[in-house]
N, C-alpha and C positions, 0 to 999 in steps of 0.2 A: 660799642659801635665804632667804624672807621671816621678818624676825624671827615669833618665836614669838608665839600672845597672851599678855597680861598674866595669869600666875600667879591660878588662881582664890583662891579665901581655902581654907584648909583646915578642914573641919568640926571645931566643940568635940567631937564623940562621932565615933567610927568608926561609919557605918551597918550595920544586920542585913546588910544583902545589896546588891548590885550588879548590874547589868544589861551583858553582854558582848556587845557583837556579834561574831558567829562570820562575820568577812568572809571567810575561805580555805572555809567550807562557802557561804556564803551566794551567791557569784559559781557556784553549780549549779543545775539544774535536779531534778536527781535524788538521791536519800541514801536508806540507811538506816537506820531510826530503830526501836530495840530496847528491850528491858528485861529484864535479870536474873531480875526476879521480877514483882511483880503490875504494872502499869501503865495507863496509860490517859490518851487524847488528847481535849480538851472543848473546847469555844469558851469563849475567853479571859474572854468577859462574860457568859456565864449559864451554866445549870447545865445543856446538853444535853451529854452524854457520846457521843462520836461513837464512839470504839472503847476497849475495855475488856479486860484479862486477863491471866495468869500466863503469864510471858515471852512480850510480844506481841513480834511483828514486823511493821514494814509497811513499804511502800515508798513514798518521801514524793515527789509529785511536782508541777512546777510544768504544769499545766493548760491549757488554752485559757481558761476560765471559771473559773479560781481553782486552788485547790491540789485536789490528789487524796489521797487516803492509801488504799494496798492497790487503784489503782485503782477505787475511790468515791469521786467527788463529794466534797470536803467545805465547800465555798463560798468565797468572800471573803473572809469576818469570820478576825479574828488568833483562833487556837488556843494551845493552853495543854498541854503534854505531863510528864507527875509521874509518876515510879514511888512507888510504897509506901513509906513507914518511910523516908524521904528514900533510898532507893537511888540513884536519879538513872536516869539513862538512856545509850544509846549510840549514836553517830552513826558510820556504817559499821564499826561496831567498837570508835572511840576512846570507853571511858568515861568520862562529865561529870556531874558532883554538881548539884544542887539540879534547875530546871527547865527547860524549854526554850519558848521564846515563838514560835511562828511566825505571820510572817504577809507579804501580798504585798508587793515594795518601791513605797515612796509614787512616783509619779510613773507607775508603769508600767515600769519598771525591770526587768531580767532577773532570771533565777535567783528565788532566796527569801531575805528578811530572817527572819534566824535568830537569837536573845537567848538567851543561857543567863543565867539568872537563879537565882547564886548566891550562898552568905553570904561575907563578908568573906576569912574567914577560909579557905574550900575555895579560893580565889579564890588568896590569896597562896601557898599550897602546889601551885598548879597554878602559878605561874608560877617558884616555886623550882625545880620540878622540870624546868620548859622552860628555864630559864638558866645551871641551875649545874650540876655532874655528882652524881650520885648520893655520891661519896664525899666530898662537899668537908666541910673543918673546920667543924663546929659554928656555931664565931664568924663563919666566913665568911658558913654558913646568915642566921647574925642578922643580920649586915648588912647583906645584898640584901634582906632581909624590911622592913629599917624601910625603905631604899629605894623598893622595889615597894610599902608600903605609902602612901606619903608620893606616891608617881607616880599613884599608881589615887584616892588623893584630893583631888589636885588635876586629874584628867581624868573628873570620875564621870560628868558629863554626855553622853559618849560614847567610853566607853570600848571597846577591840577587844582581838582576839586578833592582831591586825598586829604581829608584831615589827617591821616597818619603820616604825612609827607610833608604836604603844607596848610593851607586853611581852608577851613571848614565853608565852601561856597554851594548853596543852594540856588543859585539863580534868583528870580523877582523876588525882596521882600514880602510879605501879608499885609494886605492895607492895614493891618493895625500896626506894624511895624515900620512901616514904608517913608510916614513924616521924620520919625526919630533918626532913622538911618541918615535921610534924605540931609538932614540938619546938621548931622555930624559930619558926612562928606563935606558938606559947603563949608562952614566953618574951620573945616582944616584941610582947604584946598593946597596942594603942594608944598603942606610940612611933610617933612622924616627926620627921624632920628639919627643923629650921626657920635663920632667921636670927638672927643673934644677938640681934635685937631681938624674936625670934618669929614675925618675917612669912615667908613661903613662897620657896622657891628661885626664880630664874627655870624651873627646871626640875629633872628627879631623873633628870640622865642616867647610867648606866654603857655601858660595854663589855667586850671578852675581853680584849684584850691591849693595854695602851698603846706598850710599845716603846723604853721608856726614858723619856720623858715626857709625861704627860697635856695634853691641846687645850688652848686657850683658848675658852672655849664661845660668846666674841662675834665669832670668829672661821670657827669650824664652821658655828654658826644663827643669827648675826647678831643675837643678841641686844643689850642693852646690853652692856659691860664690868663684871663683877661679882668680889667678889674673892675667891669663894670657886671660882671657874670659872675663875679665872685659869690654870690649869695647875700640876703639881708636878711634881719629880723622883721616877723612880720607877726602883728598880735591884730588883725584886722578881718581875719574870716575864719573866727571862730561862728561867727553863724551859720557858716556852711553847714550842709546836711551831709558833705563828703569831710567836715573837720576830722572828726570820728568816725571809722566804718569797722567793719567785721565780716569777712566773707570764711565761708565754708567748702573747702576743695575735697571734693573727693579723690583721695588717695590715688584713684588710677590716672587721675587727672593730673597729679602733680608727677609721679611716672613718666609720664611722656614726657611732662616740662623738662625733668631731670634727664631724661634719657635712660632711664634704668631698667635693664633688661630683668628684673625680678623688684618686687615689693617694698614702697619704701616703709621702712618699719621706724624711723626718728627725722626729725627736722627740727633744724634751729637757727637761730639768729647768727650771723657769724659777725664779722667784723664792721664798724662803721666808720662814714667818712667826716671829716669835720663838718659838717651840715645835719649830723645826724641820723643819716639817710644809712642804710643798713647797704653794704657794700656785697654781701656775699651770705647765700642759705649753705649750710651746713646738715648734708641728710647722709642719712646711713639707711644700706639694703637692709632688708633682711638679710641675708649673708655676710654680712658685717662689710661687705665694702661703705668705706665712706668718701664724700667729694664734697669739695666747696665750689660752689654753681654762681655768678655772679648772679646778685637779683635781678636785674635788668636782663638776663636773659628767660630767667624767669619768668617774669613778670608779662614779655612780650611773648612768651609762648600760651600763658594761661589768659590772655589777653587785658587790655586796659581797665578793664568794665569789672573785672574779677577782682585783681592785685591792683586797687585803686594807684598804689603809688609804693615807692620802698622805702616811706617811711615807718616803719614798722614799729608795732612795740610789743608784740608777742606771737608766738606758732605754738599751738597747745597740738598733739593728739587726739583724735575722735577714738573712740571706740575704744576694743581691748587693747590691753598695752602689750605693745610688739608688732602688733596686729592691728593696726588703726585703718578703721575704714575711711576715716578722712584728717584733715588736719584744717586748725579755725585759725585765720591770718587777724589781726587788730593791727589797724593804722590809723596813721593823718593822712589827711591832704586826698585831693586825685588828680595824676599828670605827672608829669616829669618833674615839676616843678622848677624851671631854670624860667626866668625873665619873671615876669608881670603878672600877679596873682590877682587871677578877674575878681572873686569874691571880695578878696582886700582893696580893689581897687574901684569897685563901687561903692564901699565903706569909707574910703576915701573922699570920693565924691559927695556921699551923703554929710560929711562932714564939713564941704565946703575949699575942698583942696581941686586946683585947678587940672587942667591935661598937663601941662607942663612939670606942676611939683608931683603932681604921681610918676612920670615919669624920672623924675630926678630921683624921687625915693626909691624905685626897684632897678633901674639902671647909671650907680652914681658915676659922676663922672662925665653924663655926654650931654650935648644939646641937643635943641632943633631948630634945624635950618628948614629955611625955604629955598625953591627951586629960586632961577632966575628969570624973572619977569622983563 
């Protein structure tokens, strides 16, 4: 991957609110768009109120001549959608707190550019709630909060709901989740993570499951080498259900991953990096061309959920030999594994280890600061 850019500066104050693009809604043409209770959709820049009412409903749609709402016209110009008493609003069902921004995407672009624009703080309990499980320890909670909080301030200027990009945000927590989150924001109201000297991480990466040991993060995203992303030992999630996996590609599947215009008939492990982490797949055609493919691109062709991670510890053959109909991958870990291993870091917790010492132990080297009060 192209290294990352240069670390924005971090804000001295945590801002009221934040601006989300909702890319997994926004790549549609069609949604949704509800209210609880009183609501109402207006043009972004003046005071005409297009639709108004106690639990509205309509149907939001991308137009020939602009956007539609309930099948009327509503023009060009970006709209602005607020339930009452900051209830927020719901997008085919999923409820999202503060407001919703819509308007066309710039260039002429498909589908609709979609903003939820909400405070800080609804913000970081919508992405607890998408990254960690409902029961995790407390201390766990605070950890990923200064995390996600220290990630979403160094990305304000275009921040998403792409977990493949950045964090994992689902809008309103589940009341069974809602207290936990709620608890974790408050108590770690404007900490972040910085460098020992205060300046900003190259980046606030975590994952699920490391696998025994954490990336080295200039190695994953090609960043610099830094020495807080050098990689740890981590013997703390082996209870993971991703500690161990095993998936099965069918041959034509890994084909495509490779680019290879005819059959792979061999794959193997190639080179590894000092983490362990399996650097490069080593596969021969059937026609005996051979390539060494880095696994990471691998990995993100046959996607995350497949090739848990490139920690690997074998690629056997399916089928007849030459001729395999598939090939069986064996790892650790699931993720990139560079920063904060959630699994090890609620084992952590369980233990009795505070948000501050888990963060010292997967990022050594830095503190946390608070904003200025």
């Amino acid at each position: 991957p192209a290294p990352p850019p240069p670390p924005a500066p971090l804000p001295e104050d945590d801002p009221a609110s934040v601006d989300v693009l909702l890319r997994a809604a926004g790549a549609r043409a069609t949604l949704s768009l509800s209210f609880d209770g009183p609501g109402r959709v207006e043009e972004a820049a003046g005071p005409r109120i297009l639709r108004a009412g106690d639990g509205l409903t309509l149907r939001l749609e991308r137009g020939g001549a602009g956007m539609l709402l309930g099948g009327e016209a509503a023009g060009t110009r970006p709209l602005r959608a607020v339930g009452a008493r900051g209830q927020g609003f719901l997008l085919d069902g999923r409820p999202y707190p503060g407001e919703l921004l819509l308007s066309l995407p710039a260039g002429g672009g498909p589908g609709l550019h979609l903003v939820n624009r909400v405070s800080l703080d609804d913000y970081l309990a919508g992405v607890l709630a998408g990254e960690l499980f409902p029961d995790a320890p407390p201390e766990s909670m605070r950890t990923l909060c200064i995390l996600a909080r220290s990630f979403a301030l160094s990305h304000l200027a275009g921040l998403t709901d792409d977990p493949g990009l950045h964090q994992a945000y689902r809008g309103r927590p589940s009341p069974a989740a809602l207290a936990a989150t709620e608890a974790a924001v408050a108590s770690t109201r404007g900490l972040r993570l910085v460098g020992a000297g205060g300046d900003p991480l190259p980046g606030y990466w975590y994952h699920s499951t490391c696998g025994g040991r954490t990336a080295d993060a200039s190695l994953v995203f090609g960043c610099a080498p830094h020495p807080s992303y050098a990689g740890v030992a981590c013997d703390r999630c082996t209870a993971s259900k991703y500690y161990s996996w095993e998936a099965e590609v069918p041959e034509a599947d890994l084909r495509r991953a490779v680019r290879f215009g005819s059959a792979v008939a061999e794959a193997a492990l190639g080179r590894r990096g000092p983490d362990g982490r399996v650097e490069a797949l080593v596969v021969t055609a059937a026609g005996g061309t051979v390539k060494s493919i880095p696994t990471l691109q691998v990995r993100a062709a046959l996607g995350p959920n497949v090739l848990r991670s490139t920690l690997l510890s074998s690629v056997e053959p399916v089928g007849k030999a030459g001729a395999p109909t598939a090939f069986r991958f064996r790892g650790r870990g699931w993720g990139h594994g560079v920063g904060l291993c959630q699994v090890g870091a609620m084992a952590m917790a369980r233990e009795g280890r505070t948000a501050e010492q888990i963060l010292a132990f997967y990022y050594p080297g830095t503190r946390i600061a608070s904003r200025a009060r």
